[in-house]
Legacy VTK file of the C-alpha trace (Angstrom):
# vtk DataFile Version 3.0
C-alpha trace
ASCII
DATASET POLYDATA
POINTS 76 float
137.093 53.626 69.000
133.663 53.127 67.848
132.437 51.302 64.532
129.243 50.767 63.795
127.913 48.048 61.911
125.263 48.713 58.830
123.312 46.527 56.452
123.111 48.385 52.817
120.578 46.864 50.307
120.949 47.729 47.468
118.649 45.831 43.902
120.023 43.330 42.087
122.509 40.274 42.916
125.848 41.508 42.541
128.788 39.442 40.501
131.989 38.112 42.047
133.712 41.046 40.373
131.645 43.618 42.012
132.107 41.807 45.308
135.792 42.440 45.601
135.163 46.002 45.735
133.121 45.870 48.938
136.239 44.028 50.778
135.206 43.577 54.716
131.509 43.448 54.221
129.989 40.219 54.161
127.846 39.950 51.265
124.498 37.684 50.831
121.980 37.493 47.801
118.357 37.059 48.123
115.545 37.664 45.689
117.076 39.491 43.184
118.909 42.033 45.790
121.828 42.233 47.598
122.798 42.938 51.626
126.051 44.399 52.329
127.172 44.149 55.992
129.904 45.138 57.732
131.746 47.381 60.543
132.079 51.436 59.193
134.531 53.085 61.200
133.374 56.701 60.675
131.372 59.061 58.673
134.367 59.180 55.971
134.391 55.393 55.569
130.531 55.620 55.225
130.294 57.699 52.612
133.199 56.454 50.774
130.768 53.216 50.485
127.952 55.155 49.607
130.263 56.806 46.554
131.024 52.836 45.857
127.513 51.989 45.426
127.182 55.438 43.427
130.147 54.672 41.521
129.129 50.931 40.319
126.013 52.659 39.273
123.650 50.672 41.571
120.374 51.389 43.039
120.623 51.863 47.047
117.469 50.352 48.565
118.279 51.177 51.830
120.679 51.670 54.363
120.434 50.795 58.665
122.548 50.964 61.452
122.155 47.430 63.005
124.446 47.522 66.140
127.835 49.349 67.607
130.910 48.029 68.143
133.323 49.162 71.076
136.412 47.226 69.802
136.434 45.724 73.323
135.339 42.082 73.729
133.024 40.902 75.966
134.054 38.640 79.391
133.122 35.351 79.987
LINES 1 77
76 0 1 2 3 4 5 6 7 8 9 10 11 12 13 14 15 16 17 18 19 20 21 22 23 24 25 26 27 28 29 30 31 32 33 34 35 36 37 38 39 40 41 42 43 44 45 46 47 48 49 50 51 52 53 54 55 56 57 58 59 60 61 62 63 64 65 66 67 68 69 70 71 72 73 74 75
């Protein structure tokens, strides 16, 4: 199976409390915004994090693809 990993930005830094509800994506606050990153399984699982951003009432600043995962690991 294929994930896909994507960086949402979305304004402002987000609390500890928030955090919790983005479980699996690493989280990192810079300049008054915040970068959510993380593997997305599927369409589904993508836009049940859009609805999260939605939901919290947050302002999506963007949203990128930045690599694919094949669940296999690499050889030495």
């Amino acid at each position: 199976m294929h994930s896909r990993r994507y960086r949402l930005v979305v304004q402002g830094e987000l609390s500890d409390r928030v955090e919790a509800a983005f479980e699996g994506m690493t989280l990192t606050r810079d300049e008054g915004n915040t970068r959510l990153e993380g593997s997305v399984r599927d369409q589904a699982e993508l836009q049940a994090l859009l609805r999260r951003v939605s939901d919290f009432g947050l302002t999506l600043l963007s949203a990128t693809t930045i690599g694919e995962e094949t669940g296999r690991r690499a050889q030495a």
